[in-house]
C-alpha positions as CSV (number, residue, x, y, z in Angstrom):
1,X,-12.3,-39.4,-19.3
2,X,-11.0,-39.1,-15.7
3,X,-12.8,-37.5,-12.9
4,X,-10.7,-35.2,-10.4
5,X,-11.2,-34.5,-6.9
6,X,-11.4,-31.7,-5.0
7,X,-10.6,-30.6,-1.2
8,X,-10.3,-27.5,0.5
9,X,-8.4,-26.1,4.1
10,X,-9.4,-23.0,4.7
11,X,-7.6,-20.8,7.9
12,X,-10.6,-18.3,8.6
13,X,-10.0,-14.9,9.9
14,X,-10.0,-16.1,13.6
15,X,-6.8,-18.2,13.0
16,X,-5.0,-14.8,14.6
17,X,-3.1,-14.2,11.2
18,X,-2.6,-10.3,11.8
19,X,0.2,-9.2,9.7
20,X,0.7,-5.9,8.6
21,X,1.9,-4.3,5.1
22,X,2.0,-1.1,2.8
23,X,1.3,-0.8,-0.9
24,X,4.8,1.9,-1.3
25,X,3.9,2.5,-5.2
26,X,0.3,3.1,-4.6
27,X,1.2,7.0,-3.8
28,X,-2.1,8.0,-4.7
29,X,-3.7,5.9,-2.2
30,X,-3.5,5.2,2.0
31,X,-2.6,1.8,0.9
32,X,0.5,3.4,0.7
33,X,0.8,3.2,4.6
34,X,1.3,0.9,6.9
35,X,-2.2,-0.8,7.4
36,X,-2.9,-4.4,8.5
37,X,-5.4,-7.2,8.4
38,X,-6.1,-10.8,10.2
39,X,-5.8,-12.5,7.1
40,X,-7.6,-15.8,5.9
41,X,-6.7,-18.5,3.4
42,X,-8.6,-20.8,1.7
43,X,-6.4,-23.5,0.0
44,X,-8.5,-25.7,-3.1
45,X,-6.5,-29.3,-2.9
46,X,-6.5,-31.6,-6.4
47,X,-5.9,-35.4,-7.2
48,X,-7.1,-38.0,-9.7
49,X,-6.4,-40.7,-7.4
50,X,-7.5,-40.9,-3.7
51,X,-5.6,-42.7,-1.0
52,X,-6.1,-45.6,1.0
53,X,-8.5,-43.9,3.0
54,X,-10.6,-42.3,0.3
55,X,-8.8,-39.0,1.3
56,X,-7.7,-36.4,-1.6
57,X,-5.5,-35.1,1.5
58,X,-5.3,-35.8,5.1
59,X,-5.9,-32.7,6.6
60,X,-3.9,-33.6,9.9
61,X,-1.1,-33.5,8.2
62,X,-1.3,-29.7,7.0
63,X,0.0,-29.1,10.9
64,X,3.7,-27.9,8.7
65,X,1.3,-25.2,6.4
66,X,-0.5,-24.0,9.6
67,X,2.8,-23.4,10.9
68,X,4.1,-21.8,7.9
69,X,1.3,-19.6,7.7
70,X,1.5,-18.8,11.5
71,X,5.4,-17.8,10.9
72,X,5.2,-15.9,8.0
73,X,2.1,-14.3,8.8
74,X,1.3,-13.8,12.4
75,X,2.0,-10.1,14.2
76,X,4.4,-9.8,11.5
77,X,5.6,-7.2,8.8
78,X,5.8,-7.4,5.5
79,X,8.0,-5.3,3.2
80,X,8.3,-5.4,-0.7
81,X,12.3,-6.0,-1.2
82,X,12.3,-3.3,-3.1
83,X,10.6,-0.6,-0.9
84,X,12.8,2.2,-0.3
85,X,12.2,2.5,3.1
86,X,13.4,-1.1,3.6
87,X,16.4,0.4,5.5
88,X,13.9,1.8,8.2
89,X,11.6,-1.8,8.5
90,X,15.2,-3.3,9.1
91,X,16.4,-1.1,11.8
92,X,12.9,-1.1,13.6
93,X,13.8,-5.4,13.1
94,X,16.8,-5.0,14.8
95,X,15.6,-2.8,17.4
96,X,13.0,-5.5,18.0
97,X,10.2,-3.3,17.3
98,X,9.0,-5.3,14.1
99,X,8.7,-9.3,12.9
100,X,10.2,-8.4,9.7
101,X,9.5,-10.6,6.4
102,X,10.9,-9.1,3.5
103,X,9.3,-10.1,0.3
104,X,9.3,-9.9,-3.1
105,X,6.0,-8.4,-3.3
106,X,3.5,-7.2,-0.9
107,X,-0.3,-7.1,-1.2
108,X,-2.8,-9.7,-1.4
109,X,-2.6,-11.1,-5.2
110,X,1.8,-11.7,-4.4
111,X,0.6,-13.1,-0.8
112,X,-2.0,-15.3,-2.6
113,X,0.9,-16.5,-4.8
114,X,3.4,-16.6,-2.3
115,X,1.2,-19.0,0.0
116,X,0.3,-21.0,-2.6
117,X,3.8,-21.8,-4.1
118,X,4.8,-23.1,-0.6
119,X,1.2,-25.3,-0.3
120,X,2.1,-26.3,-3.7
121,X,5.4,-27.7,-3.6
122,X,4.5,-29.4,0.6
123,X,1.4,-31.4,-0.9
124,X,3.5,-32.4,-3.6
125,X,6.2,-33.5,-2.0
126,X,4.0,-35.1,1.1
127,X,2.2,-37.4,-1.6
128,X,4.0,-38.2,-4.2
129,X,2.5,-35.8,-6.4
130,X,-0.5,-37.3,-6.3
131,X,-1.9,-34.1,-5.0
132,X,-1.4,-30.8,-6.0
133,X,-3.2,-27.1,-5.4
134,X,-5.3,-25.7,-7.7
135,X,-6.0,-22.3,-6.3
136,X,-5.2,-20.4,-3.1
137,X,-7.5,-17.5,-2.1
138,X,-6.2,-14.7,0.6
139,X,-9.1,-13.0,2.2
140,X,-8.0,-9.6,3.4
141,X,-11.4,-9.1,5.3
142,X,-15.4,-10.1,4.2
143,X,-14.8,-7.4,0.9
144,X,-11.6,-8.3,-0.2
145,X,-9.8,-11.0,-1.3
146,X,-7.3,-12.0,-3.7
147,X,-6.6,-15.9,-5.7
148,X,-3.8,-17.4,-7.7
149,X,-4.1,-21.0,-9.6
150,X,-3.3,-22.9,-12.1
151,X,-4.8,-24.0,-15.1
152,X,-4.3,-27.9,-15.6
């Protein structure tokens, strides 16, 4: 039987990602309004086979995700594609009064997914496949958070 190993990134709170959002089918709910957080991430790395350094992952070279997360997350605003206000969030975009990212979904369980589909498929690609992700957790503030993985 072979062993796996395990690494984790995570970006705290204090990494500045403030993005805001709105839950538009939760009418029953606030979360229905604009509302925002300084999100966190915390990234679970896998392989079966270290490298030449004994690394599962070389952590200097996540510089690309940090910037990811940074572009798609930071003082931005994110809208579900299908939101029917979407016409609004664009003309506040063009007006330059919003960093618009338009979605598929919004909320933490889609951003969890969304972040770690891109984390995925960059520490594939950047090793070969010898590493992959095996969960992503989004942390929306100390009470909530949200994951997404796979099951190998």
């Amino acid at each position: 039987m072979s062993g796996i190993y395990r690494s984790t990134k995570t970006y705290d709170h204090n990494e500045g990602l403030s993005c805001c959002f709105r839950q538009w089918r939760a009418a029953h709910s606030h979360c229905r309004l604009l509302h925002g957080y300084a999100l966190a991430f915390h990234f679970v790395f896998v392989t079966r086979e270290l490298d030449q350094h004994n690394w599962c992952l070389d952590f200097g070279g996540l510089k690309p995700v940090r910037a990811w997360l940074h572009e798609m997350f930071d003082h931005t605003v994110l809208v579900s594609e299908d939101d029917p206000d979407l016409p609004t969030f664009r003309d506040l975009a063009a007006r330059d009064l919003v960093d618009l990212r338009v979605l598929k979904a919004v909320g933490c369980e889609a951003m969890a997914k969304l972040a770690f589909e891109h984390v995925d498929a960059f520490a594939r690609k950047e090793t070969g496949g010898r590493v992959w992700l095996e969960s992503t957790e989004v942390r929306e503030h100390a009470g909530n958070s949200a994951s997404y993985e796979i099951k190998a």
